[in-house]
N, C-alpha and C positions, 0 to 999 in steps of 0.2 A: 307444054313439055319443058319450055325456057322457065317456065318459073320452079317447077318441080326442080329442075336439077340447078337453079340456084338458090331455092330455101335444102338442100340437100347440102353443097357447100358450105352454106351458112352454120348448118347444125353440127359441118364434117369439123369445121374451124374451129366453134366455141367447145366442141367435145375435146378435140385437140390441146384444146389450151386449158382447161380443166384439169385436164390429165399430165398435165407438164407440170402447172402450175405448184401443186402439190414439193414437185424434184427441184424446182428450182431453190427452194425454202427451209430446202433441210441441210443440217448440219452434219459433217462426220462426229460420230462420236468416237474418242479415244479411250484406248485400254485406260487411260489413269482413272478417266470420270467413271465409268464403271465398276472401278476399286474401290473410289471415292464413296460411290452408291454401296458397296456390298460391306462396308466397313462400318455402315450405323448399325447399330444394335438393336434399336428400335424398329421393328417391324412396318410398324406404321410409315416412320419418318424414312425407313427403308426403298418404301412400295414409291409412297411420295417425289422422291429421288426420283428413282427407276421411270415414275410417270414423264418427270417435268425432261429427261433425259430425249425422252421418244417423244414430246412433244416436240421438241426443238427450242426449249424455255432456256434462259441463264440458270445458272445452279446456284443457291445462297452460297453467299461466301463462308462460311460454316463450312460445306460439306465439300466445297473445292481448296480449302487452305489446309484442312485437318483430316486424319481420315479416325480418328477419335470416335466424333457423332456423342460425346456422353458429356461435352462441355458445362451443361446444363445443370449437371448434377450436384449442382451447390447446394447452397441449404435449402433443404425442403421446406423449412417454418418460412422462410423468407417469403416464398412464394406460393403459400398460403393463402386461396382464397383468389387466387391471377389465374387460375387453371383453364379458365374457358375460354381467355387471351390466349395460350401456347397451345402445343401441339400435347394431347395426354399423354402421361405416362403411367407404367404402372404400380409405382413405388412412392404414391399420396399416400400421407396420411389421413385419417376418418376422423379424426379428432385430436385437438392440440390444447393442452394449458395452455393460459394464459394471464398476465397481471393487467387489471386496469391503472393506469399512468393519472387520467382524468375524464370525467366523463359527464355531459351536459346536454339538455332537453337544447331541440332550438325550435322554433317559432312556430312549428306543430306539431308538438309536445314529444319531438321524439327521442330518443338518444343519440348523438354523436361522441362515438369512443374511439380514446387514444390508446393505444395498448403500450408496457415499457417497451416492444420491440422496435417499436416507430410506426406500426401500423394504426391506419385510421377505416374505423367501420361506422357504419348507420344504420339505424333500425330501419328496416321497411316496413313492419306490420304496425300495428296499433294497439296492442297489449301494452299495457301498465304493469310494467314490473319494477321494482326499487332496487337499485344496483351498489348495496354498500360497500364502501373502501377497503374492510376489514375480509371479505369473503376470496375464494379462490374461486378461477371462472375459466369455463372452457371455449373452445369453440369447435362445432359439430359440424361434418358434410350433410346435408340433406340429399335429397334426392332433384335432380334438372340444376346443378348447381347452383343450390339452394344453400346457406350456413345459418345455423341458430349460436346465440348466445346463450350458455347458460349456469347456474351455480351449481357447484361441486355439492352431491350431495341432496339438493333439490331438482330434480329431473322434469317435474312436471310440470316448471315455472322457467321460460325459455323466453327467447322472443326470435326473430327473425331479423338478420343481418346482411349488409353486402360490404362486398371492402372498396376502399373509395380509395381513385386512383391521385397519385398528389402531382 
């Protein structure tokens, strides 16, 4: 009977403390951080908020200095090809010209291309395609953030690119 009603204790204790636990760890949230949260635009980066809010997380400092939420919205070409580093939105482009700057095989025979914007991409597939100076050239979204290279005009002669971080 002694032991019964001291593993009952036991169980009354750690339930106890379980159950506190939880209150001890939370935060007030205030009116402002909630403004904060209702003031992104972005749905996504919205809900995000609202999560890390009820979790008891810090808030980026993005969304507790500004209540903006669209800071972001620079130049899209710039960030061309970075999309699956950020958070999506829905105002990517599917396809961008582009100028080759210079562009050279390296040591398994791929391409590495400088575009004039400053961006650096690389072949990842292994198609042999001839990429002359004088053409105008695009770059295409694929599908699972996927991009091909390819010339203005010749659609069926592509290859397969990623953008390389500097």
């Amino acid at each position: 009977m002694i032991k019964l009603f001291g593993l009952g204790s036991v169980v009354g204790c750690i339930t106890l403390a379980a159950l506190w636990a939880p209150n001890a760890n939370a935060q007030e949230i205030s009116q402002q951080q909630l403004r904060n949260c209702a003031a992104i635009e972005n749905p996504l980066q919205r809900l995000v908020c609202y999560d890390k809010l009820a979790a008891g997380e810090a808030l980026p400092a993005a969304t507790q200095g500004s209540a903006s939420g669209s800071q972001n919205a620079g130049n899209v070409e710039a960030e061309f090809g970075r999309e699956h580093l950020d958070d999506p939105t829905s105002d990517r482009p599917d396809k961008i010209l582009v100028k080759i700057a210079d562009a050279q095989r390296n040591f398994f025979g791929k391409w590495e291309i400088l575009l004039t914007n400053g961006q650096r991409w690389e072949q990842t597939d292994s198609r042999t395609v001839p990429l002359p100076d004088d053409a105008d050239y695009y770059i295409e979204r694929g599908v699972l953030n996927s991009f091909f290279l390819g010339r203005v005009g010749d659609e069926a002669r592509r290859i397969r690119v990623r953008r390389v971080e500097e």
